[in-house]
C-alpha positions as CSV (number, residue, x, y, z in Angstrom):
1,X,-8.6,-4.8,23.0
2,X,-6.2,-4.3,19.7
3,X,-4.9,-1.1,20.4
4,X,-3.6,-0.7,16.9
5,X,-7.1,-1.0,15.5
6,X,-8.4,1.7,17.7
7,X,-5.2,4.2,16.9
8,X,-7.7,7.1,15.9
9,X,-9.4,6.5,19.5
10,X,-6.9,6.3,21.9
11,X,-7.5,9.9,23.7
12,X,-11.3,8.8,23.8
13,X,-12.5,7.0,27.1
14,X,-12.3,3.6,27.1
15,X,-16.0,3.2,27.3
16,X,-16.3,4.6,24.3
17,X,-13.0,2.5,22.8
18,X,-15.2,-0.9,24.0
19,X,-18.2,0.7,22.3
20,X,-16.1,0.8,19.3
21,X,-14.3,-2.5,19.7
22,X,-18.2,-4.5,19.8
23,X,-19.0,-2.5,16.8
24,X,-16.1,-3.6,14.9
25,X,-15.9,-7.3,16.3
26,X,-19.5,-7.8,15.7
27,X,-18.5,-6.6,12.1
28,X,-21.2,-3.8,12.6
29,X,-19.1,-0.7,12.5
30,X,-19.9,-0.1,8.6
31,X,-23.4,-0.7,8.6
32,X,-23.8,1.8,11.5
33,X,-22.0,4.7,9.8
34,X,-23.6,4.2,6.4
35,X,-26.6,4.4,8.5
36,X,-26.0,7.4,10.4
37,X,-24.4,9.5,7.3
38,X,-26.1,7.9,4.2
39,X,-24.8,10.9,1.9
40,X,-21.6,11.3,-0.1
41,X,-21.3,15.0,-1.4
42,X,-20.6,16.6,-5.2
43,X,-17.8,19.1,-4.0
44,X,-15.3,16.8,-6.4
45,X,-13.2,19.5,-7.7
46,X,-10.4,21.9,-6.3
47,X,-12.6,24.8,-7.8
48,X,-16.0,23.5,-5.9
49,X,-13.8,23.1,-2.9
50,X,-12.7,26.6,-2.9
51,X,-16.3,27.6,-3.0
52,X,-17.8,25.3,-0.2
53,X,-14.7,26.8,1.9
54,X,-15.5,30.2,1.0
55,X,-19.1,30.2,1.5
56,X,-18.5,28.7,5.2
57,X,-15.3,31.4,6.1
58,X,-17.8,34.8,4.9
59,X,-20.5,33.3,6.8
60,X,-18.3,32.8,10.2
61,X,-15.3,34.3,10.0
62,X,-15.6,37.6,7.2
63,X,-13.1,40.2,8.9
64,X,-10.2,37.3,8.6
65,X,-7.9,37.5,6.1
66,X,-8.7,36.4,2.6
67,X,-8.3,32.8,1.1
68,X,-5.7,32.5,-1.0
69,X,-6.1,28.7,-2.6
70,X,-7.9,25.9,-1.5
71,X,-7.4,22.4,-2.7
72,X,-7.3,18.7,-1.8
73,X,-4.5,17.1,-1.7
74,X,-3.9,12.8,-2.7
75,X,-0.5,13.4,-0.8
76,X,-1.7,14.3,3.0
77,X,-1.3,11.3,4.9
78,X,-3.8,9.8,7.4
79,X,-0.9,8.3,8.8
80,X,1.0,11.6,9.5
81,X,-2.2,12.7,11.4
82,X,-2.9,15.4,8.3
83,X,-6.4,15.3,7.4
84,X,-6.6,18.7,6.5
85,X,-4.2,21.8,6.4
86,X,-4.1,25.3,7.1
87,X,-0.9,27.4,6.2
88,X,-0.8,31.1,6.2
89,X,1.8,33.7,5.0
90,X,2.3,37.3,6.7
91,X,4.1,40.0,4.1
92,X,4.9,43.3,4.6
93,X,3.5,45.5,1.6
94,X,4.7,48.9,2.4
95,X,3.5,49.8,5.5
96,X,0.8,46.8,6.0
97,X,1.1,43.5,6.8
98,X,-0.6,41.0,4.6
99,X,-1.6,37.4,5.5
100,X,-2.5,34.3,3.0
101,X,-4.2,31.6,4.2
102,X,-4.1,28.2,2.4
103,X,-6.5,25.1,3.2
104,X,-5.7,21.8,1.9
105,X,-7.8,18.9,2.5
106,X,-7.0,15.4,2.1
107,X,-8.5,13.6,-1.3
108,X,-9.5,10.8,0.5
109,X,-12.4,13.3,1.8
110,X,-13.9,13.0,-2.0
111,X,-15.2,9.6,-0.9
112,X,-16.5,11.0,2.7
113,X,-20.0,12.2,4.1
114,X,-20.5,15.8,3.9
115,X,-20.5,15.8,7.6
116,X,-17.3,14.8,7.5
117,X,-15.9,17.2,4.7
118,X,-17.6,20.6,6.4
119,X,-15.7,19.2,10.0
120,X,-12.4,18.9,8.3
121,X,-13.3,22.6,7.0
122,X,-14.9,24.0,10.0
123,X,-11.3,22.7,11.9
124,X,-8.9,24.2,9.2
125,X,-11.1,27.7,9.2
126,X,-10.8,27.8,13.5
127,X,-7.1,28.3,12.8
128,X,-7.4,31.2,10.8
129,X,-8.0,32.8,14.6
130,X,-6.5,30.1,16.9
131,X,-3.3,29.0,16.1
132,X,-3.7,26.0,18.6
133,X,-5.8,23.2,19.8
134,X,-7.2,25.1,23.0
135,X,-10.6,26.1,24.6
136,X,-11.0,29.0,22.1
137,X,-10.1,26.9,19.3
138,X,-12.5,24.2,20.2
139,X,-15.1,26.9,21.2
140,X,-14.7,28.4,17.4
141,X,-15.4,25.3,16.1
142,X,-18.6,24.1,17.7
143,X,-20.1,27.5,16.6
144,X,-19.1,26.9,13.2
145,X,-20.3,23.5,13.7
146,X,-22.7,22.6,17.1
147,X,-22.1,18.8,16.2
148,X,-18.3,18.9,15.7
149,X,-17.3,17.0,18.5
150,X,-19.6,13.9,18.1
151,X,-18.4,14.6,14.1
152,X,-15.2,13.9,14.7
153,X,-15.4,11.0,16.9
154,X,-17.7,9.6,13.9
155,X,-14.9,10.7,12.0
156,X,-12.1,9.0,13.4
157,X,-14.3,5.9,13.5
158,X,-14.8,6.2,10.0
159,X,-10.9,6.1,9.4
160,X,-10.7,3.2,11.7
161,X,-13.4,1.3,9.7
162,X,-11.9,2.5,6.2
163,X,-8.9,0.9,7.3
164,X,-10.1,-2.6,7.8
């Protein structure tokens, strides 16, 4: 098995990674994700963007602290593992502290299945109250998003097969 092909994989089990590897050898791997998400999605603009993302935070997360920009980004690298980001600034403003969260979401997500777009989302908004990849985080996210783990091993297939 090429190792490299299946770099998005590699923490998956190999029975899934040889399910993968006959998809791709067999030259299927396309047809089976066109055929499981059919739909592209209109949220095209930074301004639509910032809408989706705000509808899905006041219906999950509303006592978190407010969104300050969202945007997609042409710059975020697949490469570097950044499909999405979340940064967030704390500020003292008299006696309170004041925190500004910032989602940016990698342009190549124009092109994507909404699927994939409201995972990417529903992964940047879980660190708004989970700083880190744990149980909570993970927990936060499938209740944002019951499918998020089989989305984002589509996902990750996806980038495998966009990069053949």
């Amino acid at each position: 098995m090429n190792q490299s092909l299946l770099k998005y994989l590699g923490h998956y089990p190999e029975s899934i990674q040889d399910q993968a590897q006959t998809l791709i050898s067999k030259g299927r791997l396309g047809s089976y994700l066109d055929k499981k998400y059919p739909d592209t999605h209109a949220i095209q603009s930074d301004k639509a963007l910032y809408h989706y993302v705000t509808e899905l935070k006041n219906t999950y997360l509303r006592k978190s602290a407010p969104l300050k920009q969202v945007r997609y980004d042409a710059k975020l690298s697949v490469l570097k593992h950044a499909l999405g980001l979340h940064t967030y600034q704390s500020r003292v403003q008299g006696n309170k502290l004041t925190t500004h969260n910032a989602i940016i979401v990698a342009a190549l997500f124009k092109e994507g299945p909404p699927e994939f777009l409201r995972m990417i989302v529903v992964h940047e908004l879980a660190h708004f109250k989970e700083k880190e990849h744990n149980k909570a985080f993970y927990q936060l996210c499938c209740h944002m998003e019951p499918d998020y783990h089989q989305l984002e091993l589509d996902l990750r297939l996806w980038l495998t097969w966009r990069e053949q």
